[in-house]
DSSP file (Angstrom, degrees, kcal/mol; ACC not computed):
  #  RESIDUE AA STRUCTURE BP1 BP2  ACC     N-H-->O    O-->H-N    N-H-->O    O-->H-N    TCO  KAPPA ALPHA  PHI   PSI    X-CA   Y-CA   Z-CA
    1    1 A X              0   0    0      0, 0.0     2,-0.3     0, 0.0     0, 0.0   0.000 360.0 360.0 360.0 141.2   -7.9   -3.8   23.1
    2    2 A X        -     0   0    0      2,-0.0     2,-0.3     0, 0.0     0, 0.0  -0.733 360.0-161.2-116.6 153.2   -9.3   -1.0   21.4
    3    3 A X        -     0   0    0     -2,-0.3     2,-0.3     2,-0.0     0, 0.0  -0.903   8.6-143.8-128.5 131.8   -9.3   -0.5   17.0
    4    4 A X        -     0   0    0     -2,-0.3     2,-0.4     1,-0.0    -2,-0.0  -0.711  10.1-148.0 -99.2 146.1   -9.7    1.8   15.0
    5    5 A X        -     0   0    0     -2,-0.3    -1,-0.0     2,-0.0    -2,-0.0  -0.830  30.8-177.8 -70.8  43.2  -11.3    1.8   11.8
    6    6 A X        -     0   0    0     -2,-0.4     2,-0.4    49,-0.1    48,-0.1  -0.083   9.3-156.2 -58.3 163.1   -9.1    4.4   10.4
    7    7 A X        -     0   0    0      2,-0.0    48,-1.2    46,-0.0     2,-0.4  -0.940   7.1-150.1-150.1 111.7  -10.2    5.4    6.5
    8    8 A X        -     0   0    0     -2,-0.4     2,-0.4    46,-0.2    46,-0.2  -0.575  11.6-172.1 -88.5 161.3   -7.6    6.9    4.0
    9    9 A X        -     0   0    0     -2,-0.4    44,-0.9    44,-0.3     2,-0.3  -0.926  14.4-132.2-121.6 135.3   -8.3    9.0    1.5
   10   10 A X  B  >  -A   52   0A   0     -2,-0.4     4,-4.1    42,-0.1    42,-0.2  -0.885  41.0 -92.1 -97.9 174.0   -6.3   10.5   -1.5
   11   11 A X  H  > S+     0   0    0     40,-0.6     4,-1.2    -2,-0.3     5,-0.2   0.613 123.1  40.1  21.7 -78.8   -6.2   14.0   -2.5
   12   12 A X  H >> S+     0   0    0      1,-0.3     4,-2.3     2,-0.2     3,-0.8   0.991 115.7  47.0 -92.7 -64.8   -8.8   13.9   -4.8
   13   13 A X  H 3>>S+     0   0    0      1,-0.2     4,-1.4     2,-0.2     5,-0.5   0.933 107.8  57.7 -46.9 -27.0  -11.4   11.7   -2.9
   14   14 A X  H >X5S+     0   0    0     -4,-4.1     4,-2.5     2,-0.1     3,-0.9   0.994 110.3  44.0 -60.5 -40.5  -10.9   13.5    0.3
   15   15 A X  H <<5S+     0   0    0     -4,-1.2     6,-0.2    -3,-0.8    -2,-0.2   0.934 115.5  48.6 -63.9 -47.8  -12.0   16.8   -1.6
   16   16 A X  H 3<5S+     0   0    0     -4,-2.3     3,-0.3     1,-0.2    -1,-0.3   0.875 111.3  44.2 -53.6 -30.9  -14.7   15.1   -3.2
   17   17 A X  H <<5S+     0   0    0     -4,-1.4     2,-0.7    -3,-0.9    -2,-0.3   0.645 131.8  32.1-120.7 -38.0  -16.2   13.3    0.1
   18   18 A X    ><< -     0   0    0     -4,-2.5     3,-1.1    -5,-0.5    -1,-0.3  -0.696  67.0-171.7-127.4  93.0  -15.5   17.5    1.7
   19   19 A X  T 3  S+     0   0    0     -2,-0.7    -1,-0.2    -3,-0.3    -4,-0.1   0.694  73.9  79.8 -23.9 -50.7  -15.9   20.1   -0.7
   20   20 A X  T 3  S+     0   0    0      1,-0.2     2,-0.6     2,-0.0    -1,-0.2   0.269  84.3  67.5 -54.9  -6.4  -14.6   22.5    1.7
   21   21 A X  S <  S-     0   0    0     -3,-1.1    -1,-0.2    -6,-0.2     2,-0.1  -0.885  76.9-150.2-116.0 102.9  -11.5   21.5    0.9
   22   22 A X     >  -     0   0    0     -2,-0.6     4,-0.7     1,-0.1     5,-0.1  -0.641  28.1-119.7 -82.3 159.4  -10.0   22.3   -2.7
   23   23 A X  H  > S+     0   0    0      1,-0.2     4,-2.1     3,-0.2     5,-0.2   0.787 114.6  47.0 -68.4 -37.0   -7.6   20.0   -4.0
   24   24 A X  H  > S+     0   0    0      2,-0.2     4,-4.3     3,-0.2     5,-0.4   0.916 116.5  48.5 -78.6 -45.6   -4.6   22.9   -4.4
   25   25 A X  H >> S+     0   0    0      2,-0.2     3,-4.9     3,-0.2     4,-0.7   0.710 110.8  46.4 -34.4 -97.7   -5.5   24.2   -0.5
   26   26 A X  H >X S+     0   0    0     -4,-0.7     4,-1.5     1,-0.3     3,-0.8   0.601 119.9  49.4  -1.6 -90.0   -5.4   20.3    0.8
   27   27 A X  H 3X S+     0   0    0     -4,-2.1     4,-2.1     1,-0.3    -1,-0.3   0.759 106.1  51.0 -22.3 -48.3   -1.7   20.4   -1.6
   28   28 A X  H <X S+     0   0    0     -3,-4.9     4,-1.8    -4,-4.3    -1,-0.3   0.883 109.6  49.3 -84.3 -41.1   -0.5   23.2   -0.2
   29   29 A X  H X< S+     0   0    0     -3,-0.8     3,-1.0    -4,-0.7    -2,-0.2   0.939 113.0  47.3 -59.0 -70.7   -1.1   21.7    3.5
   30   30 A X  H >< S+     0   0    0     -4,-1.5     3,-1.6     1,-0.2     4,-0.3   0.862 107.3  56.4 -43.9 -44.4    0.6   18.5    2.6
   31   31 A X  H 3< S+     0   0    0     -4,-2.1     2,-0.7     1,-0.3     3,-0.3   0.916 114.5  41.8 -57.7 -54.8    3.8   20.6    0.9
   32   32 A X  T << S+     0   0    0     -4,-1.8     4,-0.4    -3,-1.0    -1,-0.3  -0.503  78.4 136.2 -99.2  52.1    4.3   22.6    4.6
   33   33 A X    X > +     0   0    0     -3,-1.6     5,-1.6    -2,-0.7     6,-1.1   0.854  66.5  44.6 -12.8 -69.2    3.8   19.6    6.3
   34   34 A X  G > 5S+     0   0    0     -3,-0.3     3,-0.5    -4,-0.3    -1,-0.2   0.718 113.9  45.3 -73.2 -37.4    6.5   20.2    8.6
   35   35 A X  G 3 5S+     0   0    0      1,-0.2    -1,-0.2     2,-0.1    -2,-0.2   0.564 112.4  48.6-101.0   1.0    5.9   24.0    9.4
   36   36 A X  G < 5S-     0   0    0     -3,-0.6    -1,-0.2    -4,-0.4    -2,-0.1  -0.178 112.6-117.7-141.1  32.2    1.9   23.9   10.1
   37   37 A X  T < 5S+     0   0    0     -3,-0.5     4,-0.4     1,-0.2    -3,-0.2   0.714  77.5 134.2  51.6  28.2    2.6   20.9   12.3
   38   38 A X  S > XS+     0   0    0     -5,-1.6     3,-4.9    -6,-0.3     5,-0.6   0.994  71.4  53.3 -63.2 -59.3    0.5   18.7    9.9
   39   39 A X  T 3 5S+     0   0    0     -6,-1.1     3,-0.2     1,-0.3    -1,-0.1   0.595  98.1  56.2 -32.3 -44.5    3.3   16.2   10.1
   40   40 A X  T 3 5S+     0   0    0     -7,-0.3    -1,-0.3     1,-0.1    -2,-0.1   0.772  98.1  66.0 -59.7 -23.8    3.5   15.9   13.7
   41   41 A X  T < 5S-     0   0    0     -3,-4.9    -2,-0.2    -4,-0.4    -1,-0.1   0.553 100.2-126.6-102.3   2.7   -0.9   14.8   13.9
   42   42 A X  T   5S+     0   0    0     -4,-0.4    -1,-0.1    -3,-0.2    15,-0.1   0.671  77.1 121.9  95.2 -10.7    0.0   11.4   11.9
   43   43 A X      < +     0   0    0     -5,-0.6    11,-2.3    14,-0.2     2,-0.5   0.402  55.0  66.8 -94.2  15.8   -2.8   12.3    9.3
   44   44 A X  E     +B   53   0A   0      9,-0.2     2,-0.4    -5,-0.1     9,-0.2  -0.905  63.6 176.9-124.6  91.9   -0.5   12.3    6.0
   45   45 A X  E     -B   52   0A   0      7,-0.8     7,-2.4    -2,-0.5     2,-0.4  -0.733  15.6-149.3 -95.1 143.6    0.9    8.6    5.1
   46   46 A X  E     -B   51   0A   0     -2,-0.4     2,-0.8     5,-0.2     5,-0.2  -0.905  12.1-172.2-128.2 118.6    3.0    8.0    1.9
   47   47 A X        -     0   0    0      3,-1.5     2,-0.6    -2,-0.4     3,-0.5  -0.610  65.8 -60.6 -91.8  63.4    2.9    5.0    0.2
   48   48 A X  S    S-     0   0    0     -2,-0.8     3,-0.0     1,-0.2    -2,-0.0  -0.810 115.8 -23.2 105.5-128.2    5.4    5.3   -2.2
   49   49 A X  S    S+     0   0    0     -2,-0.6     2,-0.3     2,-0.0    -1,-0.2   0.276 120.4 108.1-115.1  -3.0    4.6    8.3   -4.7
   50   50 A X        -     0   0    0     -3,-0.5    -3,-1.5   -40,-0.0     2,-0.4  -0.675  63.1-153.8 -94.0 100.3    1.1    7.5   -3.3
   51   51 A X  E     - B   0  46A   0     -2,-0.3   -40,-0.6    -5,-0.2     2,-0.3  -0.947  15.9-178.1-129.8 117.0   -0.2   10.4   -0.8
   52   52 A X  E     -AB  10  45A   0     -7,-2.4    -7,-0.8    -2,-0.4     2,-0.5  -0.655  10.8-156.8-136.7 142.4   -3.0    9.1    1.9
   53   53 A X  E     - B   0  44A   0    -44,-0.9   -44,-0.3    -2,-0.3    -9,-0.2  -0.879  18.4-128.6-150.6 126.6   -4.7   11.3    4.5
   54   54 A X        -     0   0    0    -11,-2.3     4,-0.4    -2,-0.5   -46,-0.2  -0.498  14.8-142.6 -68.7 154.0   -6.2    9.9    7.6
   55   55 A X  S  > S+     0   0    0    -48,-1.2     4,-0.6     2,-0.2    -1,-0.1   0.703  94.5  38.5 -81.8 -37.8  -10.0   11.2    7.9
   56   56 A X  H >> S+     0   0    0    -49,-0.3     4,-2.3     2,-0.2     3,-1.7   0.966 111.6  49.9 -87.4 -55.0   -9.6   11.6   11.8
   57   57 A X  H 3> S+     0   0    0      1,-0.3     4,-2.4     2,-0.2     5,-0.3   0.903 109.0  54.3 -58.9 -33.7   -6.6   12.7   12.3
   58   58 A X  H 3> S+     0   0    0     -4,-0.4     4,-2.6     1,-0.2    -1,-0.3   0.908 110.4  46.9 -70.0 -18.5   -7.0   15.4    9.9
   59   59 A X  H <X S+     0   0    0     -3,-1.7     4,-2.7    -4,-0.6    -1,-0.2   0.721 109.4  50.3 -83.9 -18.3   -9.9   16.5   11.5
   60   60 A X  H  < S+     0   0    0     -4,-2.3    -1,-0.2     2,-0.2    -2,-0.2   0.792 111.4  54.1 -76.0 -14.7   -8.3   16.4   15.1
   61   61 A X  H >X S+     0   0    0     -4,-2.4     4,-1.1    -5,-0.3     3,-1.0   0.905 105.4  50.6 -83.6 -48.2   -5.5   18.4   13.3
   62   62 A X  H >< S+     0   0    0     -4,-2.6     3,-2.4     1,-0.3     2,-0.9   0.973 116.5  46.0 -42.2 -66.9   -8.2   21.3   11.9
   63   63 A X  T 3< S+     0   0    0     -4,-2.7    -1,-0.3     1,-0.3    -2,-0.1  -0.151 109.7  47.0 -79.2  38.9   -9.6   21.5   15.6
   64   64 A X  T X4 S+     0   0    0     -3,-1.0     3,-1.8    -2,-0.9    -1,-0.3   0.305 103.4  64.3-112.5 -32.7   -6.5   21.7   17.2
   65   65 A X  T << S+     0   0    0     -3,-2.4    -2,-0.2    -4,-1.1    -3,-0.1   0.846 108.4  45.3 -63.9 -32.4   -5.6   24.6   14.3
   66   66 A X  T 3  S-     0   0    0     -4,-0.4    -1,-0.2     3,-0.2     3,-0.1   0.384 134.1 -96.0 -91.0  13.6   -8.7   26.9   16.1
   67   67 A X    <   -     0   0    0     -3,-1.8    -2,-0.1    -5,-0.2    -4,-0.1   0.583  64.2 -66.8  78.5  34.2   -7.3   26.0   19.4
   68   68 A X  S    S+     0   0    0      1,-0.2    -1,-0.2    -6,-0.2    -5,-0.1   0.693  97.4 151.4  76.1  15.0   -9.7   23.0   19.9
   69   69 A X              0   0    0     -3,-0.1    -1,-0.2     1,-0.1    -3,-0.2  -0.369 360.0 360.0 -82.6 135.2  -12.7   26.2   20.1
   70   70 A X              0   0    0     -2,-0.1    -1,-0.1    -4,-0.0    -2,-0.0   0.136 360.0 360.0-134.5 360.0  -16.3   25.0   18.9
């Protein structure tokens, strides 16, 4: 049986922990969730009013956004 170690983040600590990411950007993906297929990759939990983003999935969700190209 395999586990993952998954790690959430919010908002502001993901931006802190990745710079590269500004907190309004990072907003403006979660708000079009649904049209930029963020929603589909599993990496946005809500807890609440509470807003969580898995650290791997979001990142399998960037490289899928350059067509999975390194």
């Amino acid at each position: 049986m395999t586990v993952l170690a998954l790690i959430y983040l919010t908002v502001n600590q993901f931006t802190e922990k990745h710079p590269a990411f500004t907190t309004g950007g990072l907003r403006s993906l979660i708000f079009n969730e649904h049209s930029n297929g963020l929603a589909e990759s599993g990496a946005i939990v809500r807890i609440g009013r509470k807003v969580l983003i898995s650290e791997e999935k979001f990142f399998i969700w960037v490289e899928a956004q350059n067509g999975g190209q390194k």
